[in-house]
NUTIVEX-742982 format. One record per atom (N, C-alpha, C): atom name; z, y, x. Coordinates in steps of 0.1 Angstrom, whole numbers, padded with zeros to 4 digits, always signed. Each point is the difference from the previous one (the first is absolute). Layout:
REC, CA, Z, Y, X
...
***
This chain:
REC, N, -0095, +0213, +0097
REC, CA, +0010, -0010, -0004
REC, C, +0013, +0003, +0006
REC, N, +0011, +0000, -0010
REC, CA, +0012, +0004, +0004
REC, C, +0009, -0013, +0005
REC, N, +0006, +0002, +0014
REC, CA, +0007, -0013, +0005
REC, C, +0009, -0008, -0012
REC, N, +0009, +0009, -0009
REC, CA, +0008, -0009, -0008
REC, C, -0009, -0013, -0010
REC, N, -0013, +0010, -0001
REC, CA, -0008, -0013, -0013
REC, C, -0002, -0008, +0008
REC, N, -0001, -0001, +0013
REC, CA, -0009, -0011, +0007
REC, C, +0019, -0009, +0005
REC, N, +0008, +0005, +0004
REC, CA, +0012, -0004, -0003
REC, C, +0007, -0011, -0014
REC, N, -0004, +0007, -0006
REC, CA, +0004, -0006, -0017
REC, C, -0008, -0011, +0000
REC, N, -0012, +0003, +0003
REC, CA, -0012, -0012, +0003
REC, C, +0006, -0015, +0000
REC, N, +0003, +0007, +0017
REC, CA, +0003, -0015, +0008
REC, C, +0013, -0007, -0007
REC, N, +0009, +0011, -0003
REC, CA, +0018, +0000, -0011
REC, C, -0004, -0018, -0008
REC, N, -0013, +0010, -0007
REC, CA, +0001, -0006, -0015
REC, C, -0010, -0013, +0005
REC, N, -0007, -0002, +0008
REC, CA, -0009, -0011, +0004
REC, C, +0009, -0011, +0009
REC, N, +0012, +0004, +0005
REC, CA, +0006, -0007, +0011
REC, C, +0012, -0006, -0013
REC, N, +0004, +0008, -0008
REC, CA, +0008, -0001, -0016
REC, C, -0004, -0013, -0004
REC, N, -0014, +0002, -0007
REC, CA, -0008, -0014, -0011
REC, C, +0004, -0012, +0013
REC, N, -0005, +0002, +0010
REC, CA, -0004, -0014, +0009
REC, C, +0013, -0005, +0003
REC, N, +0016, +0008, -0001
REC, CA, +0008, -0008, +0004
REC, C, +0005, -0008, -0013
REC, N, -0002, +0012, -0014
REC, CA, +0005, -0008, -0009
REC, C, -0009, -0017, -0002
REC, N, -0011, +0004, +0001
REC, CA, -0010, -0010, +0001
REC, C, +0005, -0016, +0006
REC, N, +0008, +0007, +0012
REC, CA, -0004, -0015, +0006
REC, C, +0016, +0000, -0003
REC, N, +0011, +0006, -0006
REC, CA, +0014, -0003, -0007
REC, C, -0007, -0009, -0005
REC, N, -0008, +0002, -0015
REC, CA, -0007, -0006, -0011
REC, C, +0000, -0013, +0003
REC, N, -0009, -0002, +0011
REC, CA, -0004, -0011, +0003
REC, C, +0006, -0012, +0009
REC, N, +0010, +0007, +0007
REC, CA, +0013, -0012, +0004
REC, C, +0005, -0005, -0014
REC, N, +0007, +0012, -0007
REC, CA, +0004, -0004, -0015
REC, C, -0011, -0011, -0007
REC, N, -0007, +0003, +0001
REC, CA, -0006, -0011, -0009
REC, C, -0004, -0012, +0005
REC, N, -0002, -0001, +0014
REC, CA, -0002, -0014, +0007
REC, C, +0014, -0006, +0000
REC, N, +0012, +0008, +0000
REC, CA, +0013, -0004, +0001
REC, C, +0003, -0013, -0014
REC, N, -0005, +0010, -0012
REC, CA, +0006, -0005, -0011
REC, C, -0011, -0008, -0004
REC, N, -0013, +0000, +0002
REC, CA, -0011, -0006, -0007
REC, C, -0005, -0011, +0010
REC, N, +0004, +0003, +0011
REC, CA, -0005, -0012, +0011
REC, C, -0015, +0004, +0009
REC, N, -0007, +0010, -0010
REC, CA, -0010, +0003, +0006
REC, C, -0003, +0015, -0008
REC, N, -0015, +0008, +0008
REC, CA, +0001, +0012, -0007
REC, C, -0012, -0001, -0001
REC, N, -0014, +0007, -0006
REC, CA, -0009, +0001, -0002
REC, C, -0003, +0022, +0005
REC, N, -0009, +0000, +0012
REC, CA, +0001, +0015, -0002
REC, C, -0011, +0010, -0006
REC, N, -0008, -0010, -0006
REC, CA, -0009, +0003, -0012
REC, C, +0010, +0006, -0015
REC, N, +0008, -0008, +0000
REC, CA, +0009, -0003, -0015
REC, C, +0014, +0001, +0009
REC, N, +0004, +0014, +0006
REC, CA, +0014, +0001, +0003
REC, C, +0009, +0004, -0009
REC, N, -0007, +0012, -0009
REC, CA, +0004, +0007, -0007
REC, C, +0008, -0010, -0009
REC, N, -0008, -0010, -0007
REC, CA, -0002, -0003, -0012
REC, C, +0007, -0015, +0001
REC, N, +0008, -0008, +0017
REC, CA, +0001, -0007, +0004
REC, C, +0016, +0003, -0002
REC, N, +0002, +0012, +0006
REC, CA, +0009, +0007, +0001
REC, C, +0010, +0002, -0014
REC, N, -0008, +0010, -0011
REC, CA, +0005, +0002, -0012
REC, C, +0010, -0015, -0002
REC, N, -0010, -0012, -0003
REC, CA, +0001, -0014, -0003
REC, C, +0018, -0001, +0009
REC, N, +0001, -0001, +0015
REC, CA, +0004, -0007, +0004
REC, C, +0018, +0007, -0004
REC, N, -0004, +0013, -0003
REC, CA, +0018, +0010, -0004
REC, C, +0005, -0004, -0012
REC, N, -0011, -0002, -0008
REC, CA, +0011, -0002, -0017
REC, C, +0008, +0006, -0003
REC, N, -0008, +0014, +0001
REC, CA, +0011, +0012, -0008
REC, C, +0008, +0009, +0006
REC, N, +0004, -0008, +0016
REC, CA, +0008, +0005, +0004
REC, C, -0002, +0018, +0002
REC, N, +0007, +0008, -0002
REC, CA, -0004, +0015, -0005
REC, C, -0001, +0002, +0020
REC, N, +0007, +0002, +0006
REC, CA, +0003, +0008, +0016
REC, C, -0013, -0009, +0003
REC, N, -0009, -0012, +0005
REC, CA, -0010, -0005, +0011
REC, C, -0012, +0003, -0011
REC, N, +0002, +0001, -0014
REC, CA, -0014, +0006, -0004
REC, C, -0004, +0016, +0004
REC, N, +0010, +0005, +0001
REC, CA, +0002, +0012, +0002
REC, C, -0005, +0004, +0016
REC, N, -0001, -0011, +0002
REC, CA, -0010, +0001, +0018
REC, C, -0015, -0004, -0003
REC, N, -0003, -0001, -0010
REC, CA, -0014, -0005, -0003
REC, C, -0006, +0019, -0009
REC, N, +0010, +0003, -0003
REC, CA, -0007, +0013, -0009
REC, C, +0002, +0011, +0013
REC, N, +0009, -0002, +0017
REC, CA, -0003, +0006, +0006
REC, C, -0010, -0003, +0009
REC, N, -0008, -0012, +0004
REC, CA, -0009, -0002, +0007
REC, C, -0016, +0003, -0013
REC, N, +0001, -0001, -0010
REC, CA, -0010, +0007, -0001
REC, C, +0001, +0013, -0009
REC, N, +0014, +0009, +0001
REC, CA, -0007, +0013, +0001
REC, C, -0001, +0006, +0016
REC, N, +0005, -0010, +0008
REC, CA, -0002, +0010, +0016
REC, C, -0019, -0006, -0002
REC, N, -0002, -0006, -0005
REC, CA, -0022, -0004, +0003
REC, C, +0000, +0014, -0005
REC, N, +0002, +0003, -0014
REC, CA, -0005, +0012, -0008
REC, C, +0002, +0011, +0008
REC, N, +0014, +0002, +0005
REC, CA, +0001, +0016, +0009
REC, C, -0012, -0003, +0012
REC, N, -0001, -0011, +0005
REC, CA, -0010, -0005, +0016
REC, C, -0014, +0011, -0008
REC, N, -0007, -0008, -0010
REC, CA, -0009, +0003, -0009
REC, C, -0001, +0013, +0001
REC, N, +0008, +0004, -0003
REC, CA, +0005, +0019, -0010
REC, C, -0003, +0010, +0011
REC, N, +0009, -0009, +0012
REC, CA, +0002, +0014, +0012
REC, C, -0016, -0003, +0008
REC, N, -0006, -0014, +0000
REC, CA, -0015, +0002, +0005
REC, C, -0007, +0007, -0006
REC, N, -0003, +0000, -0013
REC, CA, -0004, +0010, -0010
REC, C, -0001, +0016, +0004
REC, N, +0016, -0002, +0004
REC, CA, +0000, +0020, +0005
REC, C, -0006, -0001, +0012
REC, N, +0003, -0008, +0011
REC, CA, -0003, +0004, +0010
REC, C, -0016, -0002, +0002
REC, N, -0008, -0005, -0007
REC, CA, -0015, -0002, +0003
REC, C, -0004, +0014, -0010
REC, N, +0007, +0003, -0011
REC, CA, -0003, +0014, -0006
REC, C, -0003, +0010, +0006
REC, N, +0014, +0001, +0012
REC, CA, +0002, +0012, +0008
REC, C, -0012, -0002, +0011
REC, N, -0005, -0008, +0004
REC, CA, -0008, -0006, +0015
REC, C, -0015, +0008, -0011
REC, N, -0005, -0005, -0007
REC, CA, -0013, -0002, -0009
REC, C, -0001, +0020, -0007
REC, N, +0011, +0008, +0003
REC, CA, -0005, +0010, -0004
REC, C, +0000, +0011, +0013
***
């Protein structure tokens, strides 16, 4: 295992959780409460379009997909 993927790792896992809990001030802010079952989708609701704070929702879940992607390699590389 090469230090940078295990680096990128933590990048993109420490990435999702801040946008995450942005998200979720934002939406307790504007909605009064959040649901973190239904953040995503609490979230979409609470912007109405606004183009820049949705634009924090398509970065917290492609940082999950890279988290996903780079576990992927790195259990690849461990398993051969």
């Amino acid at each position: 295992m090469e230090p940078v993927d295990i680096a990128l790792l933590f990048a993109a896992v420490a990435f999702a959780i801040l946008s995450r809990s942005a998200m979720k001030r934002f939406v307790a802010r504007r909605l009064g409460k959040s649901s973190d079952a239904l953040l995503e989708i609490d979230f979409w609701k609470a912007t109405s379009g606004e183009a820049l704070t949705r634009g924090l929702l398509f970065v917290e879940v492609l940082s999950w997909a890279a988290t996903v992607l780079l576990v992927a390699t790195l259990a690849s590389r461990v398993l051969q």
